[in-house]
C-alpha positions in Angstrom: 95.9 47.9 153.5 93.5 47.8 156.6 94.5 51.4 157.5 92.9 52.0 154.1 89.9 49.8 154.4 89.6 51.6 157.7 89.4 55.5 155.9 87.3 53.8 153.0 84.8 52.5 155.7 85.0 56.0 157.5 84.1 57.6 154.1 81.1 55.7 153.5 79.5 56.0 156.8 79.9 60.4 156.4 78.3 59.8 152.8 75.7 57.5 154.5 75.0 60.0 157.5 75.0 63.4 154.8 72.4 61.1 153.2 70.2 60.6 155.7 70.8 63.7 157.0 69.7 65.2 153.6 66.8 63.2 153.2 65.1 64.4 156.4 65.6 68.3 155.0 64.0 67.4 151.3 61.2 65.9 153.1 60.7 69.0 155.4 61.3 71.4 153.1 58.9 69.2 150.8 56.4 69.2 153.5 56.2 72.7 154.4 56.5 74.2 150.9 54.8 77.8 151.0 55.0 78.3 147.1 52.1 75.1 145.9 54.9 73.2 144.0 53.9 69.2 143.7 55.7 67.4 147.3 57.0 64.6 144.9 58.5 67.0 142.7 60.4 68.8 145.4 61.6 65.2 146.6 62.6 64.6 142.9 64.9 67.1 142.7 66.2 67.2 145.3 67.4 63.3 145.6 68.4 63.3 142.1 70.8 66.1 143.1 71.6 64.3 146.0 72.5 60.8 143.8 74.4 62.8 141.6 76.4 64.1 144.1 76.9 60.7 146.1 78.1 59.1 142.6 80.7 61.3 142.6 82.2 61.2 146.5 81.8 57.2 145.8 83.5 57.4 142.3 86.3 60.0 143.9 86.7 57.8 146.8 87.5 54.3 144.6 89.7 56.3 142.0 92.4 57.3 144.9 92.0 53.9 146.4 93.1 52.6 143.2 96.0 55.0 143.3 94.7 57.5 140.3 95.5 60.7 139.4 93.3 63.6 140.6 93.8 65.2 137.5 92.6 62.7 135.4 89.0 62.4 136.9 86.6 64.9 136.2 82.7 65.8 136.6 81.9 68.1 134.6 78.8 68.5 133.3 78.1 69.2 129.2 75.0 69.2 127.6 74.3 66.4 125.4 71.3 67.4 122.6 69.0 64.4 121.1 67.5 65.0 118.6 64.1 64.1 118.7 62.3 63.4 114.8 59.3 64.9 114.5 56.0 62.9 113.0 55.0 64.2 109.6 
């Protein structure tokens, strides 16, 4: 068990490093922006892409601690439509 707490804690600390790693690039690349698009939405999208993507790493890293099956875990994205009702 404490080899495995020991991998879990390694995991983490890559997905905390790629993080802040990450976060320095969104805000240069948010900072030097050539093309006039808003800073805060350059920092939007790219930490929401960044979240989604930590989510994942953290959900795929407790699903094989708890033993599961790779197969039965998936990400895949699929476009959910709302309607929206329109005022008369």
């Amino acid at each position: 068990m404490k080899n495995n707490n020991q991998k879990f804690e390694k995991e983490i600390e890559g997905i905390i490093n790629t993080y802040e790693y990450l976060v320095k690039g969104i805000n240069k690349r948010a900072r030097t922006n050539k093309i006039n698009r808003a800073y805060g939405g350059i920092i939007r999208a790219g930490k929401g892409k960044l979240v989604e993507s930590i989510t994942e790493e953290i959900a795929l890293l407790g699903w094989k601690l708890l033993g599961g099956d790779p197969k039965r875990i998936s990400f895949e994205k699929r476009p959910v439509r709302i309607p929206i009702k329109k005022p008369m």
